[in-house]
Structures are given as structure tokens and as C-alpha cells.
C-alpha positions in Angstrom: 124.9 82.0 43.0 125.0 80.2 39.8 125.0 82.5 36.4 123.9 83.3 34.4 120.4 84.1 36.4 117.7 85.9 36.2 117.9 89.3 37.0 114.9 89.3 39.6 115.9 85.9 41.0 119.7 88.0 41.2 118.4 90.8 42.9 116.6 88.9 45.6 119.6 86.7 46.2 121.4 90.2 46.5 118.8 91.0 49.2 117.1 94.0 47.5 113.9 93.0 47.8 111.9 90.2 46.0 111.4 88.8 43.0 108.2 90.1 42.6 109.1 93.7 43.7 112.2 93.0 41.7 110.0 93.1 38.3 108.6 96.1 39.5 111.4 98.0 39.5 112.4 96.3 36.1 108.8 97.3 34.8 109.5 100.9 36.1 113.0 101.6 34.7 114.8 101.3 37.8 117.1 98.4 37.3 120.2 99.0 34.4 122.5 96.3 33.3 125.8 97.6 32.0 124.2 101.3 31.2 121.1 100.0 29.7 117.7 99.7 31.1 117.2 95.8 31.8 113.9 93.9 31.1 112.1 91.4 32.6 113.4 88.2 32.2 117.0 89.1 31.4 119.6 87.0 32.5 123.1 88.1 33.9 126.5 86.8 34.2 128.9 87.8 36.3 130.4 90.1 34.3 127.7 92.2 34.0 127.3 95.8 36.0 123.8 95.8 37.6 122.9 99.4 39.0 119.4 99.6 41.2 117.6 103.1 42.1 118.3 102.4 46.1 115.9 105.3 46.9 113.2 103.0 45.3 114.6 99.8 47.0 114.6 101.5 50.5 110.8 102.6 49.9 110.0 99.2 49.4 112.3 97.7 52.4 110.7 99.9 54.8 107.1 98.4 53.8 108.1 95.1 54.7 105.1 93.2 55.6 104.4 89.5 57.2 101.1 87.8 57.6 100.2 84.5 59.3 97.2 83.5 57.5 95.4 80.6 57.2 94.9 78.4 54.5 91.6 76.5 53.9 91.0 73.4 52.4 90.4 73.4 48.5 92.9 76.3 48.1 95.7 76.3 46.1 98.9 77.8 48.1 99.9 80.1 44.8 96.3 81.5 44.7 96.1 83.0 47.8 95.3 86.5 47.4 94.5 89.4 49.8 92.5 92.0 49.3 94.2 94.6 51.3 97.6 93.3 51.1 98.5 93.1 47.1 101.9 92.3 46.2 102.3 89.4 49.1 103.7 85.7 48.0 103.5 82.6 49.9 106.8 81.3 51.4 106.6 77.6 50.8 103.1 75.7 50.3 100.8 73.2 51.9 99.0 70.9 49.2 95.8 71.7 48.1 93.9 69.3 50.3 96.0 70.0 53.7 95.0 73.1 55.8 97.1 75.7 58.2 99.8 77.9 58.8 101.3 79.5 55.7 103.4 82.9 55.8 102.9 85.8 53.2 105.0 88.4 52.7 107.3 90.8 50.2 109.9 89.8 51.7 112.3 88.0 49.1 115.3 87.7 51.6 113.6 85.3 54.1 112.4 83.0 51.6 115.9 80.3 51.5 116.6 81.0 55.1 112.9 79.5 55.9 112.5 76.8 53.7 116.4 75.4 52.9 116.7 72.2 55.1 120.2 72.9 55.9 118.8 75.1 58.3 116.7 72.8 60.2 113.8 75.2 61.0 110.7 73.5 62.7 107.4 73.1 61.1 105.0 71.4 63.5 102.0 69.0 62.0 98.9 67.4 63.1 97.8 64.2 61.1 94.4 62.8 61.1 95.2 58.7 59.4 91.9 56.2 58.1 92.6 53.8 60.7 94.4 52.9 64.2 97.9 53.7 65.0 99.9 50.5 65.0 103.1 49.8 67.5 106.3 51.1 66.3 104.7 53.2 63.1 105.6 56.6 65.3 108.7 54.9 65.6 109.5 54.5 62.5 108.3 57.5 61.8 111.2 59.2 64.2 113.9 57.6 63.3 113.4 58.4 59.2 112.0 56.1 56.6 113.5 55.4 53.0 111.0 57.1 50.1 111.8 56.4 46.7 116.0 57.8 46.5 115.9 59.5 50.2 115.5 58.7 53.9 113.9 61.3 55.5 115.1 62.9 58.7 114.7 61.9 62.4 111.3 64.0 63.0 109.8 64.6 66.6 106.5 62.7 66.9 103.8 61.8 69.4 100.3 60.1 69.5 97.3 62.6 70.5 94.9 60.0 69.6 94.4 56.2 68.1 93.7 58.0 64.8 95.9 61.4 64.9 99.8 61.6 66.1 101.8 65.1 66.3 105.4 65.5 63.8 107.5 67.9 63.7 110.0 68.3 60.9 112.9 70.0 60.0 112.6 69.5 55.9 109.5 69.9 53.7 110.1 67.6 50.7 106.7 67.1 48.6 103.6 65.5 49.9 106.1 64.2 52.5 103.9 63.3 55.3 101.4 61.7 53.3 104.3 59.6 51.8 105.6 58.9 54.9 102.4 57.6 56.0 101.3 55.1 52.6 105.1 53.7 52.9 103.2 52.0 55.9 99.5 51.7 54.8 97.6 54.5 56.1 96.0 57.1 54.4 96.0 61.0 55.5 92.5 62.1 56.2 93.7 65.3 57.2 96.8 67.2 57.5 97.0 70.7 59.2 100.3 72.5 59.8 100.0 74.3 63.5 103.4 76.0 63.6 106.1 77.6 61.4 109.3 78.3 63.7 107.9 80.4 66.4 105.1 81.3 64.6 101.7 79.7 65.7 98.4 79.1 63.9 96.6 79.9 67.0 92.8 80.2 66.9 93.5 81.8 63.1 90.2 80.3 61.4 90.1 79.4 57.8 90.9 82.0 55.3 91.8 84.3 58.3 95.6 86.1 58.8 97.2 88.3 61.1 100.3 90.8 60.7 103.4 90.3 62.4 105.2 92.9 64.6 106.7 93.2 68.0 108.4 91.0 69.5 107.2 88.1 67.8 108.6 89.4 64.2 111.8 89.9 65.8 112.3 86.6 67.3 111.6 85.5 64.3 113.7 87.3 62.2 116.5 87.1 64.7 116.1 82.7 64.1 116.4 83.2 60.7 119.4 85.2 60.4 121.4 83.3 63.4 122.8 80.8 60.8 123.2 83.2 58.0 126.5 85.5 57.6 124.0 88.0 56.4 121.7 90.0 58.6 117.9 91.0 58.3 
């Protein structure tokens, strides 16, 4: 943790709860720094004495909630807004013309274990391209291809059609596939991400989610503590 910081992104790092739940409890007077009640936006060293109602912070750990939803074309990832669930944020994004799995929740804690690379968590693709697959593109496209400063990773790929191949990475850097893919003169037609992890899109239409639970939450979980000293 690098200071000073912001006292919601420090509270989140501390696993309390989000950042967004962290301003709540800033809004509400629960959160003190040094004696005094902090405000949003503050920044803390490490220094400073940061004291958090816990009864509050347990309330909102034990309404923990995780969606698969959806996401249409057209839709900006940071608009996404449901009705019955307020307070839910996007982890990660998908660009505004690419369509599929993103996760919502209020669940600050899982949001570095999901999307830092060092991780290597799968995210599974299906790419749509304006014209015919040539010999060794997918190829190329496994063993990693220099963008710009980087090379990205080995990625698992395979053909479903002369148009449309399958990858699965392990990194999300930004409008990366698409990248990938002009590097060698083809332009995504579509892009739709099928799986996060263990979580499937399944037959989720457009603009539809689903809540997580069971067993499937705790697999899911349990992968994204297993390289983490710290437990969910």
C-alpha cells in the first residue's frame, strides 16, 4: 500500500468493504482518523490512527452480493445500473462495443484478486474478425505478439469458424484483443466474453444477470483466495 491514499481506497485494501460502501460510512460518521471524523476524499499516511464502526462494517459484509449479468452492446461498463440491486460496481469492463460476461458486486476485496495479472485468472473470448482466418495468425496469436512497449502473454486459442476463433487469456490490458487482431490486419466484428474463471455466461441474454450462491460462489471465492495470504 502506497501512502498517502485515499481513505476509501485504504479501507478496501484493508478488506472492510468497498470503496463505494467505504464513502458510505465516511458520509455517515462511521469512519475517524486520529479522533476526528474523516471526510470523503481524505488522504492517510501511515501514521495516521483510522478507527471504523465494525458493527456497521459487519452489516454490510454479511450483505455481500454477486451477480453475473450481461452486458449489451452500446452499454457503457460504468453505467450499468440495477434496479433492484443499488450500490453494485462492475469488476473490470468490456468496451462499449464488445458484449458478455461482466461481474457486479459490493464486494471491494475481490476486485485485485480478479483482475491483477499476476494472478493469471482465465477470461474466455469469442471473436467474430471481417475476413478469413489466415495460417499461423492463431499461432501467433498463442505464442504472444509485441503491441506498442509489451508482448502479450501465451493465450489458449482455437478456430470455431473461418471467420471466429476462441482465446483465452490470463491478462486484460485495454482493447487488447482488438489490438491483437489489427497488429495482423483484421478487424473485430464482434467480441463477446463467455467466461470469467469458473463463472459462465450461459444462456444469460442481453441485459439479463443472475445471483451467485452455492457452490458455484464458493468455488469461486475459494480460486480467488488460493494465491492470496488473505482469506475471503
Amino acid at each position: 500500500m502506497n501512502f498517502p491514499i485515499r481513505i476509501n481506497r485504504y479501507l478496501a485494501e484493508k478488506q472492510y468493504c468497498s470503496r463505494r460502501a467505504a464513502d458510505i460510512l465516511i458520509a455517515d460518521g462511521k469512519v475517524k482518523v486520529n479522533g476526528r471524523r474523516a471526510v470523503i476524499g481524505q488522504k492517510v499516511t501511515e501514521a495516521d490512527k483510522v478507527e471504523v464502526d465494525l458493527p456497521t462494517v459487519k452489516k454490510i459484509s454479511a450483505a455481500r452480493v454477486y451477480l453475473a449479468y450481461h452486458k449489451p452492446l452500446g452499454v457503457d461498463t460504468h453505467a450499468i445500473k440495477l434496479q433492484n440491486y443499488p450500490g453494485l460496481f462492475p469488476v473490470g469492463r468490456l468496451d462499449k462495443n464488445s458484449q458478455g460476461l461482466i461481474l457486479l458486486t459490493n464486494d471491494g476485496r475481490i476486485t485485485d484478486r480478479l483482475l491483477n495479472p499476476k494472478y493469471d485468472h482465465e477470461k474466455s473470448y469469442i471473436v467474430t474478425v471481417d475476413k478469413k482466418l489466415r495460417p499461423g495468425f492463431l499461432e501467433h496469436l498463442r505464442t504472444g505478439i509485441t503491441i506498442d512497449d509489451y508482448t502479450t502473454r501465451p493465450a489458449q486459442v482455437s478456430s470455431a469458424s473461418d471467420h471466429q476463433f476462441k482465446i483465452i487469456l490470463t491478462e486484460g490490458r485495454h482493447h487488447q484483443i482488438r489490438r491483437m487482431c489489427d497488429a495482423f490486419g483484421y478487424t473485430v466484428r464482434a467480441l463477446k466474453r463467455e467466461r470469467i474463471m469458473s463463472i459462465a455466461l450461459g444462456r444469460l441474454r442481453p441485459g439479463q444477470s443472475r445471483k451467485l450462491g452455492g457452490q458455484e460462489l464458493k468455488s469461486f471465492l475459494k480460486a480467488l483466495a488460493s494465491n492470496n495470504e488473505n482469506p475471503l
